[in-house]
C-alpha positions in Angstrom: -6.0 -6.1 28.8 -5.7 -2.5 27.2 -9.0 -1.7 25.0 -8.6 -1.4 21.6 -9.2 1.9 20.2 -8.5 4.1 16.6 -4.6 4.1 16.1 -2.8 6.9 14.8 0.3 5.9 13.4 3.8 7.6 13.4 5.5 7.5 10.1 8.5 6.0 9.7 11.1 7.8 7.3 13.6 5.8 5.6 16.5 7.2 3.6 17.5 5.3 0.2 19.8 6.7 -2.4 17.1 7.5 -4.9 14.7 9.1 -2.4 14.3 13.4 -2.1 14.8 15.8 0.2 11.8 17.4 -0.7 8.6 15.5 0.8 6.3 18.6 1.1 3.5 17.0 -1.5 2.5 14.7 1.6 4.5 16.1 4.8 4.9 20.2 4.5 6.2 20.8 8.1 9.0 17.7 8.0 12.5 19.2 7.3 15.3 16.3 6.4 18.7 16.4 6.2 19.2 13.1 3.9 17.4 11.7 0.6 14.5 9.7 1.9 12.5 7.5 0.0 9.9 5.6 1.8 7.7 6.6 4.8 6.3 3.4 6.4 3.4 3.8 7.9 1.9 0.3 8.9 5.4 -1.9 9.1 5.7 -4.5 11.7 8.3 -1.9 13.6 5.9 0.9 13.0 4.4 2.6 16.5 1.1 4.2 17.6 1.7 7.6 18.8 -1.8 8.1 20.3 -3.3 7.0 23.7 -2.2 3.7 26.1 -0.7 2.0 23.8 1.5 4.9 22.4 5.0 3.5 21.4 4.1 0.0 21.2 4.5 -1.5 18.0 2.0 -3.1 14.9 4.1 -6.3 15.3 3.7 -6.6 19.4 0.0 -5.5 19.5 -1.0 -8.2 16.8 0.9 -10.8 19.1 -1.1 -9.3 21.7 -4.4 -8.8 20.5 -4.5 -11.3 17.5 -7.7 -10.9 15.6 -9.3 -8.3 17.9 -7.2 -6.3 16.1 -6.1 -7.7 12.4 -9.4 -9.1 12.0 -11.0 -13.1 11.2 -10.3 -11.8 7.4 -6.1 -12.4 8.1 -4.6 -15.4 7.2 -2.1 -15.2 10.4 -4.3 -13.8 13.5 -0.6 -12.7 15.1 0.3 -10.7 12.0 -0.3 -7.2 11.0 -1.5 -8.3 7.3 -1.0 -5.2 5.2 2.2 -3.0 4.7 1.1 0.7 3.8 3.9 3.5 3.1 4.4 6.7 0.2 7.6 6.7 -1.5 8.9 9.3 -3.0 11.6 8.7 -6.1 13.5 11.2 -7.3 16.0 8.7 -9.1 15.2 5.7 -10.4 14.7 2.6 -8.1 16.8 -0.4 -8.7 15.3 -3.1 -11.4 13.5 -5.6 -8.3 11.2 -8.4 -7.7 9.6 -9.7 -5.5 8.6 -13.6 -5.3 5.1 -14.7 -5.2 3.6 -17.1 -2.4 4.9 -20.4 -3.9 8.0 -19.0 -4.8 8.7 -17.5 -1.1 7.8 -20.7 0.5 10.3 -22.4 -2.0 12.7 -20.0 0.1 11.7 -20.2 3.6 9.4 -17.0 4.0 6.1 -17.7 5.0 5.0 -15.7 2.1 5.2 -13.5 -0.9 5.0 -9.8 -2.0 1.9 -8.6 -4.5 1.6 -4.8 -4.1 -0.8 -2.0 -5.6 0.6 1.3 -6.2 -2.2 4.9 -6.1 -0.1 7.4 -7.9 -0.6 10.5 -5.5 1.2 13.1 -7.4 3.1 12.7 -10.4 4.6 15.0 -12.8 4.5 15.2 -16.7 6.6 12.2 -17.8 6.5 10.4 -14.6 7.3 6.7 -15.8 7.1 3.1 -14.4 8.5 -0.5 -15.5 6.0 -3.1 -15.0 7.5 -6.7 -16.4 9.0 -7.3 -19.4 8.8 -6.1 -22.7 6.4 -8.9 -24.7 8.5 -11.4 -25.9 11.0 -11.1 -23.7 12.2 -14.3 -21.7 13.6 -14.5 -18.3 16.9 -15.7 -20.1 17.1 -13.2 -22.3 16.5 -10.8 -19.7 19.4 -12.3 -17.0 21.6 -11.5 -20.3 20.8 -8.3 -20.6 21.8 -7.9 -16.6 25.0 -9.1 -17.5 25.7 -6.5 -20.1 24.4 -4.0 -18.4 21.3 -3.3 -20.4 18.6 -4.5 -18.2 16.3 -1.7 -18.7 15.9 -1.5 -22.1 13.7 -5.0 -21.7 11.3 -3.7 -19.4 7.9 -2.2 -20.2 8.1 1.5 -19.4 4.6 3.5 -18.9 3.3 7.0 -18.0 1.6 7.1 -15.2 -0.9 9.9 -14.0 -2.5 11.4 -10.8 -5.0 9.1 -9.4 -4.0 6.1 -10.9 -3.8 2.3 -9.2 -1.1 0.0 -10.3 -1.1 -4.0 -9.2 2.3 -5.6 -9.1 1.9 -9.0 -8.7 4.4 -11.4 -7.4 7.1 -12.3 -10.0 6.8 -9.1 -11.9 10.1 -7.3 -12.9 9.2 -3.7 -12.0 10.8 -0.3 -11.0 9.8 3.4 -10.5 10.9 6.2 -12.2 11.5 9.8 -10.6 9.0 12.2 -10.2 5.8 10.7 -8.8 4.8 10.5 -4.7 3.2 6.8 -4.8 1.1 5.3 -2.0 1.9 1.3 -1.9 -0.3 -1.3 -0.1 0.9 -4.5 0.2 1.0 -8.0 2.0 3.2 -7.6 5.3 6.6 -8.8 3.5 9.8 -6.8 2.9 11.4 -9.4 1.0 12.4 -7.7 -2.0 15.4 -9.4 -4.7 16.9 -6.7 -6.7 18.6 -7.5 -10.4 19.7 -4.3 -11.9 21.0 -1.3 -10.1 22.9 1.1 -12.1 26.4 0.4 -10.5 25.4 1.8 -7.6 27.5 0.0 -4.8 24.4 -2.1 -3.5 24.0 -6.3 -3.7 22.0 -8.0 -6.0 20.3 -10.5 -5.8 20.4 -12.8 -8.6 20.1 -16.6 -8.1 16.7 -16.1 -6.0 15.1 -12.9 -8.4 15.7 -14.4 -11.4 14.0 -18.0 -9.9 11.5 -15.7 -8.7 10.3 -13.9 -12.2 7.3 -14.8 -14.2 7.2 -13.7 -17.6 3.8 -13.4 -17.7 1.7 -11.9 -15.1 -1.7 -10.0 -14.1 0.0 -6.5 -13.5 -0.9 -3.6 -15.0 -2.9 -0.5 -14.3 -6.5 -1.5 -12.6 -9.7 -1.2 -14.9 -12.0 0.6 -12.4 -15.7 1.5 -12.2 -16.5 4.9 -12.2 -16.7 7.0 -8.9 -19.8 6.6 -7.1 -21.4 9.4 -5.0 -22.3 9.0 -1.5 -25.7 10.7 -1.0 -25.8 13.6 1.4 -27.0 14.9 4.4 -28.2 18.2 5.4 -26.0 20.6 3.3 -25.8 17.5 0.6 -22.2 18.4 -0.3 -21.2 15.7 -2.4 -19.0 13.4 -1.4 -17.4 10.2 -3.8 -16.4 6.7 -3.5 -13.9 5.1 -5.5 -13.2 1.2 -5.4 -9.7 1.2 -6.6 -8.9 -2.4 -6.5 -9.9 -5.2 -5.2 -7.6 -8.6 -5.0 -6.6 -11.6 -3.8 -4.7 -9.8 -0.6 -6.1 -6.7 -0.3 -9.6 -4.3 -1.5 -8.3 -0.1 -1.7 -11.1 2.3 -1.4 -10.6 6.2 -2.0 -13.1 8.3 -0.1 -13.5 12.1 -0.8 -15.4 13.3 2.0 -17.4 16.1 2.3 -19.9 15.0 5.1 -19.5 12.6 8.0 -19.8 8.9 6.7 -20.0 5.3 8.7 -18.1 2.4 8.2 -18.0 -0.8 9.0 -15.0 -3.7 9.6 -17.1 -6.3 8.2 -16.6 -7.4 5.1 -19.0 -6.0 2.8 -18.4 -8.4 -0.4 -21.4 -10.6 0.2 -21.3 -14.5 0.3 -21.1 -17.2 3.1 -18.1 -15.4 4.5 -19.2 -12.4 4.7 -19.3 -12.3 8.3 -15.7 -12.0 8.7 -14.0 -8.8 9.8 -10.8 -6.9 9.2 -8.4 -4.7 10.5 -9.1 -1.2 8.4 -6.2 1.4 7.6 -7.2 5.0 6.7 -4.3 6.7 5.1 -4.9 10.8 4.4 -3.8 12.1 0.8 -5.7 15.9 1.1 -7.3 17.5 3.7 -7.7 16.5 7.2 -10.4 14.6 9.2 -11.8 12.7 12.0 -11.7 9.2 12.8 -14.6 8.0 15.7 -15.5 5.0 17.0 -18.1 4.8 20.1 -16.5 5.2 23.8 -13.0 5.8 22.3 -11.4 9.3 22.1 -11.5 10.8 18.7 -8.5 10.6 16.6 -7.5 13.4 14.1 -5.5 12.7 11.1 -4.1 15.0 8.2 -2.0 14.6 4.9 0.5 12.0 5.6 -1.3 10.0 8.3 -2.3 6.8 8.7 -5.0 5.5 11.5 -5.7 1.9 12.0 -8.8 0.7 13.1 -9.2 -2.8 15.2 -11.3 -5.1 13.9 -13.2 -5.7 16.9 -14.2 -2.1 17.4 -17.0 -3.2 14.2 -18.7 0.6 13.5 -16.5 3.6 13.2 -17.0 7.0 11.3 -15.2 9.7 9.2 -15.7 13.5 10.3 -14.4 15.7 7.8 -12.8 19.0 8.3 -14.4 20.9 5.6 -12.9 17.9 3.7 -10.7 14.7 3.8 -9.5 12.6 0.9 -8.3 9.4 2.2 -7.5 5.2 0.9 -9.2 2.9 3.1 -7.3 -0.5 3.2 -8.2 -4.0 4.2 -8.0 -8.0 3.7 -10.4 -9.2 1.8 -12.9 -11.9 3.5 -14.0 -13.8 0.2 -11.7 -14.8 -2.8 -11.2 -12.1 -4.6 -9.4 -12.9 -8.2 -6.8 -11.0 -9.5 -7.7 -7.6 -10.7 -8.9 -6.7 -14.4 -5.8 -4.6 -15.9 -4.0 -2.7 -19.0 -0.7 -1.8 -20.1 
């Protein structure tokens, strides 16, 4: 069996009619010659580009490994349990929804799709629709798909730079242009879209409009303020954000100045607080160094993504000067749906 070690992931550019061919906020050097929109980073078809296991993909190595690498904290030890990937809109998405657990079930998948969004960039104006407009019923809102008027029910908002968004299952949602947006969400691509502008594209009617709630826990995440992380010799200051925490995943953003350890174990106290999970590191500024003891170190930048096994337990953070990254993983207690505002 080949040892586990820190993963560096190769991103996975997708091209959709609303995406840009502009993605030098996260990837300066990439040069494309069609729109893209998404850049998976942790998909199931998603491959290592680093040591042994170079080429293989997230989908075969949890097979492989199971909860050596996804962690005790996984509800499926054979499944890569989170989906990490920017977008980047520079037309409006089409109206979607994805169906929450029950809901999925009801449809043969073995479950749903609740997803956080951390606004990376995002230019004056930049807007989102998250669910309906109060009021609004899901019969009212099929109407308004019919007459072609599906976005004025939704609930359009500004977003800003630094911001974390939860989309829960069953919420009507799209994005608007202008924003680069990191999404983290449960391994599921199963996605029913409703509205699309007349672009030539199915929709998805019968199943999104079973699947949409009319009232739901979405909105932009009440935080706590940054926290600094004490420092060492030069005492630089370096910050901790928790940027949401929830029933599928707990985001962290780190702004490193120093070197900082880490841990896979859950650190959310409680009976189960044994349990471990997989840990992705996704760069938004600056550039770093992931190391874990008797594994090579890995590098990562802007753009790049490193997942760390769960069975590798203590791992650390060099910076490069500094490194501004989300640190992703499964939550090994209930966690309740996130406090939020619209």
């Amino acid at each position: 069996m080949t040892q586990l070690y820190p993963l560096l992931m190769s991103p996975a550019f997708d091209p959709r009619p609303w995406g840009t061919l502009d993605l030098s906020a996260i990837y300066p050097n990439h040069k494309f010659n069609e729109r893209i929109g998404e850049a998976w980073l942790t998909g199931d078809n998603c491959v290592v580009a680093n040591g042994p296991l170079a080429k293989r993909s997230l989908a075969d190595l949890s097979k492989e490994f199971a909860s050596e690498l996804v962690g005790t904290a996984a509800r499926d030890p054979q499944r890569f349990p989170l989906l990490m990937k920017f977008l980047f809109p520079e037309e409006k998405l089409s109206v979607q929804v994805h169906p929450d657990d029950a809901t999925a079930q009801c449809f043969g998948e073995p479950w749903g799709k609740t997803e956080c969004w951390y606004v990376a960039h995002a230019k004056p104006g930049s807007q989102i629709a998250l669910g309906l407009k109060p009021g609004v019923t899901v019969a009212e809102f099929a109407r308004s798909i019919e007459e072609k008027r599906a976005e004025e029910l939704l609930n359009w908002i500004n977003v800003y730079q630094g911001e974390m968004i939860y989309v829960a299952g069953g919420t009507v949602h799209t994005l608007g242009p202008g924003s680069v947006i990191v999404e983290t969400q449960q391994q599921s691509d199963t996605t029913y879209r409703l509205y699309d502008y007349g672009r030539p594209r199915p929709l998805h009617l019968e199943r999104g409009l079973a699947s949409v709630k009319e009232h739901t826990a979405s909105g932009k995440v009440i935080r706590p303020a940054p926290v600094a992380i004490p420092g060492g010799k030069s005492r630089l200051s370096s910050r901790r954000s928790s940027m949401i925490a929830a029933p599928y995943f707990t985001v962290d953003l780190f702004e490193l100045k120093e070197p900082q350890e880490f841990s896979t174990r859950c650190d959310c106290g409680g009976e189960d607080s044994g349990k471990t999970s997989v840990q992705i590191l996704v760069a938004v500024e600056g550039c770093g160094v992931v190391e874990a003891q008797g594994r090579d170190p890995v590098t990562f930048t802007k753009g790049d993504a490193v997942v760390i096994p769960a069975c590798l337990g203590a791992f650390s953070v060099r910076p490069q000067w500094a490194v501004e990254f989300l640190k992703a993983s499964v939550p090994g207690v209930v966690v309740p749906e996130p406090a939020t505002r619209l």
